[in-house]
C-alpha positions, 0 to 999 in steps of 0.5 A: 243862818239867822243873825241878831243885830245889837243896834245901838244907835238911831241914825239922822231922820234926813239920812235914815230915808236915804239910806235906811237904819243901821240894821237895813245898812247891814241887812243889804250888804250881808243879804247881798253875800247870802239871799238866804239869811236871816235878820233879827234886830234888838234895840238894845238902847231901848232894853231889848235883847233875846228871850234866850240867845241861842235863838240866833246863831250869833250877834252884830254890834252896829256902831254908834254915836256914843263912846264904849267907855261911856257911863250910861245904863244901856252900855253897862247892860251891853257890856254885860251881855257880852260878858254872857256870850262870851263865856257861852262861847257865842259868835259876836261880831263888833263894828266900829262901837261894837268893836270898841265895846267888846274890848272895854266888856272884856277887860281891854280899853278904848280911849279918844284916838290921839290923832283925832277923827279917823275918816275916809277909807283905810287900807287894813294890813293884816296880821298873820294870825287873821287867816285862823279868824277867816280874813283872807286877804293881807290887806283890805279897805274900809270906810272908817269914821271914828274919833274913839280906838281901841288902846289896849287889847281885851284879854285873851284878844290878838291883834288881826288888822291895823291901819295907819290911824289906827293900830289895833283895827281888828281884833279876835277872841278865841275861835267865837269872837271877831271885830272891826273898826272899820265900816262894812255896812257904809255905802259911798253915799252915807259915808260922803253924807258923814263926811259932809255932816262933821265938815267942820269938827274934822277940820277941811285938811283931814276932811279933803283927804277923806274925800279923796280917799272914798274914791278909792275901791272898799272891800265891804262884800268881801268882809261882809263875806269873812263875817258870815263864813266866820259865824257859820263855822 
């Protein structure tokens, strides 16, 4: 299986020698669930995308510090994009921004969450359509670090997951479209360094219980799993 990574964000330069970019976050949890997968990385805020996109068999949008519903000309192509590979019937996989942007591409909406920053790891209750979309478990644990949710589901979306915080957390498009809000690719490491980073704009009540909330067992294998099983189908 060969997978093109959308990367749509640079991470902090003190952060990348710890913990890689974006891309290397993903290459090491879905490396670890198939050592015989392919990676290819498009830097999509530099205007790079594929000759042809069938040279992969499907596509990962990373998450990013930016908002999908943001005025700027490298998310407007984004978006046009996947309009493209959604009528192409493409495989796309949406993490957190990439989540986001697949709803607000495709006729859904994304707006600043109403309770604020949403971080820590959440517990994901699934709905009973996500069996058809490969995600096996009623529920599973992600870290999640976000002050943006999807309000309003693309069209032809269905509802596959929510959290507490956040109602519509994942999300499935015909039988070529799956999206998270939560964060597979985040190690406790960079997720404790996040947490450490935004301190202050969370506000110490929320950051506390995220803290607390990180000691708690994530299903990142699990889901990197889903994922993969989900694009080789």
């Amino acid at each position: 299986m060969k997978l093109g990574i959308l990367n749509t964000d640079a991470v902090k330069p003190e952060f990348a020698q710890k913990y890689g970019e974006y891309p290397d976050m993903f290459a090491e949890i879905l490396i670890a669930t198939d050592p015989q997968l392919k990676l290819v990385t498009y830097e999509v805020v530099e205007g790079e995308y594929p000759a042809d996109i069938n040279e992969v068999d499907g596509y990962l949008i990373t998450g990013s510090k930016l908002s999908a519903y943001d005025d700027v000309p490298w998310i407007n192509d984004l978006k046009d994009f996947v309009r493209v590979l959604n009528e192409t019937k493409k495989k796309v996989i949406g993490i957190c921004f990439g989540h986001q942007l697949v709803a607000e591409a495709l006729g859904g909406k994304t707006e600043p969450a109403v309770i604020g920053w949403c971080v820590g790891a959440h517990l994901n209750k699934a709905t009973e359509i996500a069996k058809g979309y490969g995600i096996k478990d009623a529920e599973f644990q992600l870290p999640s670090n976000h002050k943006d949710q999807v309000t309003t589901l693309p069209t032809g979306g269905k509802l596959l997951a929510s959290t507490d915080a956040c109602p519509i957390a994942a999300i499935g498009v015909g039988d070529h479209i799956l999206t998270f809000q939560g964060h597979p690719e985040f190690g406790l490491g960079y997720a404790t360094d996040l947490l450490n980073m935004r301190r202050e704009i969370i506000g110490e009540a929320s950051y506390q219980t995220a803290i607390s909330s990180l000691e708690t067992k994530t299903d990142n294998l699990k889901v990197a799993r889903w994922i993969l099983e989900f694009i080789n189908r």
